[in-house]
C-alpha positions in Angstrom: 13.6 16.7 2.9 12.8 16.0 6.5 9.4 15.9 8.0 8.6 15.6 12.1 6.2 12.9 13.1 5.5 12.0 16.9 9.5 13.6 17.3 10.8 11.1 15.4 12.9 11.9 11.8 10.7 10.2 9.3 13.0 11.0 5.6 10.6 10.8 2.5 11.8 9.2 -0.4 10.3 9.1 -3.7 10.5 5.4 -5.8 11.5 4.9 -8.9 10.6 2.7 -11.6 13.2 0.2 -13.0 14.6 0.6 -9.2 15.1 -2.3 -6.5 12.1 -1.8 -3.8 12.8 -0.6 -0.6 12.5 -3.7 1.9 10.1 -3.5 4.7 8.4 -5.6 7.2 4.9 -4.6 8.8 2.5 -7.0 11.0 -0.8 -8.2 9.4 -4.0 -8.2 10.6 -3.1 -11.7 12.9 -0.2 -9.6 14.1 2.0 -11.5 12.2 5.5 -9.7 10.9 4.9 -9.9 7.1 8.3 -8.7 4.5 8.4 -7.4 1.0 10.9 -10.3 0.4 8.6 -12.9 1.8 7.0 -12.7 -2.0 10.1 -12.6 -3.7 9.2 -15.5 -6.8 5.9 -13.3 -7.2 4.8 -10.0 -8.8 3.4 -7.7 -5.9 0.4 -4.6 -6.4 0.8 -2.3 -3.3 -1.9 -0.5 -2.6 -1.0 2.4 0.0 -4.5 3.7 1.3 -5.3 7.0 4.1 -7.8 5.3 6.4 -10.1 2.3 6.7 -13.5 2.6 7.1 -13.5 5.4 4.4 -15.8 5.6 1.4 -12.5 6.0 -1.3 -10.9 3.4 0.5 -13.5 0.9 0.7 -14.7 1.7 -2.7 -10.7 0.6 -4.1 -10.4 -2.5 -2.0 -13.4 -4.0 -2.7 -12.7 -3.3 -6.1 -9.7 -5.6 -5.9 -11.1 -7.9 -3.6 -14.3 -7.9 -6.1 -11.5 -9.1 -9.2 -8.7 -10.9 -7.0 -8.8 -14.0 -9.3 -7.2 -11.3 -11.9 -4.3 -11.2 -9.4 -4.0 -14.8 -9.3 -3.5 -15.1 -12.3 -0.9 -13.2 -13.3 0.9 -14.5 -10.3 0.5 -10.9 -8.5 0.1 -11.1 -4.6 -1.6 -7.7 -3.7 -1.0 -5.7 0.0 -3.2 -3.1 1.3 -1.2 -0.7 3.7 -2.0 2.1 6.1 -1.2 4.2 9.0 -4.1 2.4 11.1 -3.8 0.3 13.5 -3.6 -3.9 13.4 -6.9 -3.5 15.3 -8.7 -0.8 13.0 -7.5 -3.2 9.8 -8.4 -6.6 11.5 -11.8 -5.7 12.1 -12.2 -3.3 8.8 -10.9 -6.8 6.8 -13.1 -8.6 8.5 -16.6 -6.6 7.7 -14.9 -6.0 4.2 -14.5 -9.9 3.8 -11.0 -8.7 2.1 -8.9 -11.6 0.6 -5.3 -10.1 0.8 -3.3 -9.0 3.7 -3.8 -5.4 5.0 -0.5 -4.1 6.9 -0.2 -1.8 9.3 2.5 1.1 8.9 1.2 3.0 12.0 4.6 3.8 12.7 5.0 5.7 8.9 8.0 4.6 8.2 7.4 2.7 5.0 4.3 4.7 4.1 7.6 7.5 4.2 10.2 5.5 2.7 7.2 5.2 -0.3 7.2 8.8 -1.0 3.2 7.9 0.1 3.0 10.0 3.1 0.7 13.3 3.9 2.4 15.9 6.1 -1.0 17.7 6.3 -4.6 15.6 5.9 -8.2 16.5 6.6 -9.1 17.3 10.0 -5.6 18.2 10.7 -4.1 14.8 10.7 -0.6 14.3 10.4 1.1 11.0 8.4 -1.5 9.8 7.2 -1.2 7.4 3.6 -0.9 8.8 0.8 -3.2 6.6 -1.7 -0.8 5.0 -4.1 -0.2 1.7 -6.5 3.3 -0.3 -6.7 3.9 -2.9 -8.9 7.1 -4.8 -7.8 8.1 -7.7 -10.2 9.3 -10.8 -8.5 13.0 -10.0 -8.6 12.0 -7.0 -6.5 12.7 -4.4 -8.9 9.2 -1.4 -9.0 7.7 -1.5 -12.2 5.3 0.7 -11.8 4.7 3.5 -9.6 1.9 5.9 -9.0 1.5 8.2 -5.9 -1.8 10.3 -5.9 -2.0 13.9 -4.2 -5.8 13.9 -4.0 -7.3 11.2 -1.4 -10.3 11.4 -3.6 -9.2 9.8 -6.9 -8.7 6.0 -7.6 -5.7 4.6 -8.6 -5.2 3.6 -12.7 -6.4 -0.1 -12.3 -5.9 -0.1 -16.5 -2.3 0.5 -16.2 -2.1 -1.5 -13.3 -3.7 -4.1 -14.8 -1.5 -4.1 -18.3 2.0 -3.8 -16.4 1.2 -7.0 -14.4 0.1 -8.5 -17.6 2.9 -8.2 -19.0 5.1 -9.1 -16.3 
Protein backbone atom coordinates (compact mmCIF):
# COMPACT_ATOMS: atom_id res chain seq x y z
CA UNK A 1 0.00 0.00 0.00
CA UNK A 2 1.15 3.54 -0.75
CA UNK A 3 0.46 6.58 1.18
CA UNK A 4 1.45 10.45 0.00
CA UNK A 5 3.31 12.49 2.62
CA UNK A 6 4.80 16.06 1.70
CA UNK A 7 4.77 14.31 -2.25
CA UNK A 8 7.09 11.92 -1.33
CA UNK A 9 6.21 7.84 -1.64
CA UNK A 10 6.39 6.82 2.03
CA UNK A 11 5.50 2.52 1.63
CA UNK A 12 4.20 1.14 5.05
CA UNK A 13 5.31 -1.96 6.09
CA UNK A 14 4.12 -4.02 8.89
CA UNK A 15 7.00 -5.95 11.26
CA UNK A 16 7.08 -9.20 12.16
CA UNK A 17 8.10 -11.06 15.09
CA UNK A 18 10.99 -13.64 14.75
CA UNK A 19 11.98 -11.12 11.68
CA UNK A 20 15.45 -9.23 11.21
CA UNK A 21 14.56 -5.34 12.12
CA UNK A 22 14.53 -2.98 9.56
CA UNK A 23 17.87 -0.77 9.93
CA UNK A 24 17.50 2.92 10.33
CA UNK A 25 19.47 5.87 11.40
CA UNK A 26 17.64 9.07 12.97
CA UNK A 27 19.52 12.18 14.80
CA UNK A 28 19.13 12.54 18.59
CA UNK A 29 18.31 15.21 20.53
CA UNK A 30 22.30 16.64 20.22
CA UNK A 31 21.75 16.16 16.55
CA UNK A 32 23.73 13.37 16.51
CA UNK A 33 23.03 10.43 13.67
CA UNK A 34 22.13 7.52 15.96
CA UNK A 35 21.54 3.52 14.08
CA UNK A 36 19.62 0.58 15.05
CA UNK A 37 22.91 -1.39 14.62
CA UNK A 38 24.86 0.97 16.84
CA UNK A 39 23.14 -1.39 19.82
CA UNK A 40 23.71 -4.46 18.20
CA UNK A 41 25.33 -6.71 21.51
CA UNK A 42 22.08 -5.19 23.35
CA UNK A 43 18.29 -5.95 23.57
CA UNK A 44 16.46 -2.66 22.39
CA UNK A 45 12.47 -1.43 23.52
CA UNK A 46 11.28 1.07 20.81
CA UNK A 47 8.85 3.13 21.87
CA UNK A 48 7.15 4.94 18.70
CA UNK A 49 5.09 7.88 20.28
CA UNK A 50 2.52 10.77 18.24
CA UNK A 51 3.74 13.99 19.79
CA UNK A 52 5.74 15.42 22.70
CA UNK A 53 4.38 17.52 25.00
CA UNK A 54 1.17 15.27 25.06
CA UNK A 55 -0.44 13.99 28.17
CA UNK A 56 -0.36 9.96 26.76
CA UNK A 57 2.95 10.55 25.75
CA UNK A 58 4.35 12.08 28.74
CA UNK A 59 2.47 9.83 30.92
CA UNK A 60 4.45 6.50 28.88
CA UNK A 61 7.89 8.07 29.04
CA UNK A 62 8.02 9.03 32.34
CA UNK A 63 6.78 5.76 33.10
CA UNK A 64 10.02 4.29 31.56
CA UNK A 65 12.11 6.91 32.60
CA UNK A 66 10.49 6.47 36.28
CA UNK A 67 11.83 2.36 36.00
CA UNK A 68 14.91 2.69 33.61
CA UNK A 69 17.08 0.72 36.03
CA UNK A 70 14.63 -2.28 34.90
CA UNK A 71 16.13 -1.60 31.44
CA UNK A 72 19.48 -1.86 32.61
CA UNK A 73 19.29 -4.67 33.79
CA UNK A 74 18.13 -6.79 31.45
CA UNK A 75 20.70 -5.22 29.17
CA UNK A 76 17.71 -3.42 27.08
CA UNK A 77 18.71 0.12 25.72
CA UNK A 78 15.21 1.85 25.14
CA UNK A 79 14.56 4.76 22.13
CA UNK A 80 11.74 7.00 22.15
CA UNK A 81 10.82 8.09 18.38
CA UNK A 82 8.53 10.60 16.76
CA UNK A 83 7.62 12.69 13.85
CA UNK A 84 8.77 15.96 15.87
CA UNK A 85 11.33 17.81 15.47
CA UNK A 86 15.18 17.49 17.07
CA UNK A 87 14.17 20.83 18.56
CA UNK A 88 10.53 19.97 19.94
CA UNK A 89 12.36 16.55 21.45
CA UNK A 90 15.57 18.38 22.91
CA UNK A 91 13.70 20.71 24.87
CA UNK A 92 10.62 18.18 25.66
CA UNK A 93 13.75 15.65 27.09
CA UNK A 94 15.00 18.29 28.76
CA UNK A 95 11.80 19.43 30.98
CA UNK A 96 11.01 15.56 31.05
CA UNK A 97 14.60 14.96 32.55
CA UNK A 98 14.30 11.71 30.12
CA UNK A 99 17.26 9.29 30.47
CA UNK A 100 17.20 7.55 26.93
CA UNK A 101 17.65 8.98 23.56
CA UNK A 102 14.55 10.44 21.81
CA UNK A 103 14.87 10.32 17.81
CA UNK A 104 13.52 12.30 15.46
CA UNK A 105 11.74 10.62 12.38
CA UNK A 106 10.34 13.94 11.11
CA UNK A 107 10.91 12.78 7.88
CA UNK A 108 8.40 9.42 8.54
CA UNK A 109 10.33 7.18 6.93
CA UNK A 110 10.97 4.73 9.72
CA UNK A 111 7.86 5.68 11.71
CA UNK A 112 6.55 4.01 7.93
CA UNK A 113 8.89 1.37 7.44
CA UNK A 114 7.36 0.38 11.32
CA UNK A 115 3.92 -0.07 10.14
CA UNK A 116 3.60 2.93 13.12
CA UNK A 117 2.38 5.64 10.93
CA UNK A 118 -1.18 7.56 10.97
CA UNK A 119 -2.41 8.58 7.54
CA UNK A 120 -5.15 10.68 9.34
CA UNK A 121 -4.56 12.18 13.19
CA UNK A 122 -6.52 14.60 15.27
CA UNK A 123 -6.76 18.06 14.03
CA UNK A 124 -6.19 16.80 10.63
CA UNK A 125 -2.59 15.91 10.91
CA UNK A 126 -0.97 13.84 8.48
CA UNK A 127 2.10 11.14 9.47
CA UNK A 128 2.07 11.47 12.62
CA UNK A 129 3.48 8.23 15.09
CA UNK A 130 1.57 5.75 15.56
CA UNK A 131 2.26 4.71 19.46
CA UNK A 132 3.87 1.37 19.40
CA UNK A 133 6.47 -1.02 21.47
CA UNK A 134 9.54 -3.12 19.64
CA UNK A 135 11.55 -5.35 21.38
CA UNK A 136 14.61 -6.16 19.06
CA UNK A 137 17.02 -8.84 20.71
CA UNK A 138 20.67 -8.06 20.28
CA UNK A 139 21.25 -10.08 17.10
CA UNK A 140 18.66 -7.73 15.62
CA UNK A 141 15.90 -10.05 15.17
CA UNK A 142 11.98 -8.15 16.63
CA UNK A 143 10.75 -10.12 19.35
CA UNK A 144 8.04 -8.45 20.03
CA UNK A 145 5.83 -6.23 18.33
CA UNK A 146 2.88 -4.11 19.25
CA UNK A 147 1.40 -1.30 17.11
CA UNK A 148 -1.70 0.51 18.76
CA UNK A 149 -4.57 2.14 16.66
CA UNK A 150 -5.87 4.31 19.54
CA UNK A 151 -3.35 7.23 20.56
CA UNK A 152 -5.03 6.96 23.88
CA UNK A 153 -4.03 3.56 25.27
CA UNK A 154 -0.56 2.60 26.71
CA UNK A 155 1.49 0.14 25.50
CA UNK A 156 1.57 -3.58 27.45
CA UNK A 157 4.60 -2.76 29.71
CA UNK A 158 3.77 -6.52 31.34
CA UNK A 159 4.50 -8.23 28.16
CA UNK A 160 7.12 -5.87 27.51
CA UNK A 161 8.61 -6.34 30.52
CA UNK A 162 8.50 -10.58 30.45
CA UNK A 163 9.90 -10.74 26.74
CA UNK A 164 12.97 -8.77 27.71
CA UNK A 165 13.22 -10.89 30.69
CA UNK A 166 13.53 -13.59 29.05
CA UNK A 167 15.81 -12.46 26.48
Amino acid sequence: MQKHYLRKKIRIMSIETGKPAPEFTLHDTDKNKVSLSDFRGKNVLILFFPQAFTGVCTKELCAVRDDIGRYSNVNAQVLGISVDSVFTLAKFKEDQQYNFPLLSDFNKEVSAMYGSLYTDWILDMKGVSKRSAFIIDKTGIVRYAEVLESAGDMPDFKAINDTLEAL
